[in-house]
C-alpha positions in Angstrom: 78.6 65.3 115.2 80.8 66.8 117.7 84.0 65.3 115.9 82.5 66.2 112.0 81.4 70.3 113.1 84.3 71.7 113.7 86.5 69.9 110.9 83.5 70.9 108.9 83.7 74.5 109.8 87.6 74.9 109.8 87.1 73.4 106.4 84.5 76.2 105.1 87.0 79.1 106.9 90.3 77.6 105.0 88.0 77.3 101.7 87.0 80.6 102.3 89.7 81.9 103.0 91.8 80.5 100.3 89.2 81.9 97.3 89.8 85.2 99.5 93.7 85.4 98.6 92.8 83.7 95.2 90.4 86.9 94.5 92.9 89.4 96.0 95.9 88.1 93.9 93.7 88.9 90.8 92.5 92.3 91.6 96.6 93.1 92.4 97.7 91.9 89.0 94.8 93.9 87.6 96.1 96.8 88.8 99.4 96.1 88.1 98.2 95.9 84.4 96.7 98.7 84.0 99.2 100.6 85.9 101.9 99.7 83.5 99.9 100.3 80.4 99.1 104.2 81.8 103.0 104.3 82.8 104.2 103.6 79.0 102.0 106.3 77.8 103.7 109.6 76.8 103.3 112.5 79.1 102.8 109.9 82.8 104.6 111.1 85.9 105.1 108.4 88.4 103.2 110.7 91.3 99.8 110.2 88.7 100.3 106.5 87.8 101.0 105.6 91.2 98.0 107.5 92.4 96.1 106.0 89.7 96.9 102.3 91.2 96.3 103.2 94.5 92.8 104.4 94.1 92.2 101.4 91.8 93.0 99.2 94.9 91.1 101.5 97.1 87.9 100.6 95.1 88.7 97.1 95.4 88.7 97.8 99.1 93.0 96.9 99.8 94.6 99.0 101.7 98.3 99.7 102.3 99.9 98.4 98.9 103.4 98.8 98.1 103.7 100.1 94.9 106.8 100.1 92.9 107.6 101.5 89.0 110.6 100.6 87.7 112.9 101.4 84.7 114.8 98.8 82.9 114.5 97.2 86.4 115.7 100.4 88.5 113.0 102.7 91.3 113.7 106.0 89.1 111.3 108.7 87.4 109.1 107.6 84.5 109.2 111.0 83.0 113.2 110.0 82.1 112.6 106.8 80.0 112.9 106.6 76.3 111.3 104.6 73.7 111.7 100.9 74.4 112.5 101.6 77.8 111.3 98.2 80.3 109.1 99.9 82.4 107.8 97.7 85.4 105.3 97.9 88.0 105.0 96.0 91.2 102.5 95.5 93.5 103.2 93.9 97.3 101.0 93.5 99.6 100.9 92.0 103.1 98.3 88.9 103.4 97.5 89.8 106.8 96.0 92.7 105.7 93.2 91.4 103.2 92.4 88.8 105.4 88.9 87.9 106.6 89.8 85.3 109.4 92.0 86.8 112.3 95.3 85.2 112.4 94.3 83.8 109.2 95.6 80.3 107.4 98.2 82.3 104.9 101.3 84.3 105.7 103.4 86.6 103.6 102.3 88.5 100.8 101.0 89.1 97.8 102.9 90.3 94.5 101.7 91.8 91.2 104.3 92.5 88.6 103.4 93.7 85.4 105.9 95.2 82.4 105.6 97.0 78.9 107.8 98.9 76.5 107.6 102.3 76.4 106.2 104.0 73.5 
């Protein structure tokens, strides 16, 4: 038993853990969905989609997200792109900060990258 616990229990934490960053990783390419379909719409400014995505992450309770829009694969204003326009959003996120276990198992981040057309 003393040999079998702790493997057990490092096991549990790394299995936890791991469905932890799993979950996350869906919840950011979520956002980064829906963030890009608002963005293609006529009449979005990047201050209200990017607002839009962070309170979206904010219910899902992550914190501190880079988000990114992009136009035909440049940072610039939404409000200037023209019909058929790439329009991109990324979402990065440090693992570090959605982790459960202190100094947890994963390093790095997290990205969410989603792209539409503009209407």
């Amino acid at each position: 038993m003393a040999f079998a616990i702790p493997v057990l229990i490092l096991m549990v934490f790394g299995l936890f853990e791991f469905s932890r960053i799993y979950m996350i990783q869906h919840l950011l390419q979520d956002a980064a969905r829906v963030g890009c379909r608002n963005a293609v719409m006529q009449g979005s400014t990047n201050t209200k989609i990017i607002g839009q995505v962070t309170q979206t992450l904010r219910c899902y309770g992550i914190q501190g997200a880079e988000i990114n829009l992009l136009v035909n694969n440049q940072k610039t204003d939404i409000t200037n792109a023209i019909p058929n326009d790439q329009i991109t959003m990324q979402i990065l996120v440090s693992s570090s900060s959605v982790t459960v276990v202190p100094n947890g198992f994963f390093c790095g981040s997290l990205t969410a990258t989603s792209s539409r057309r503009k209407y």
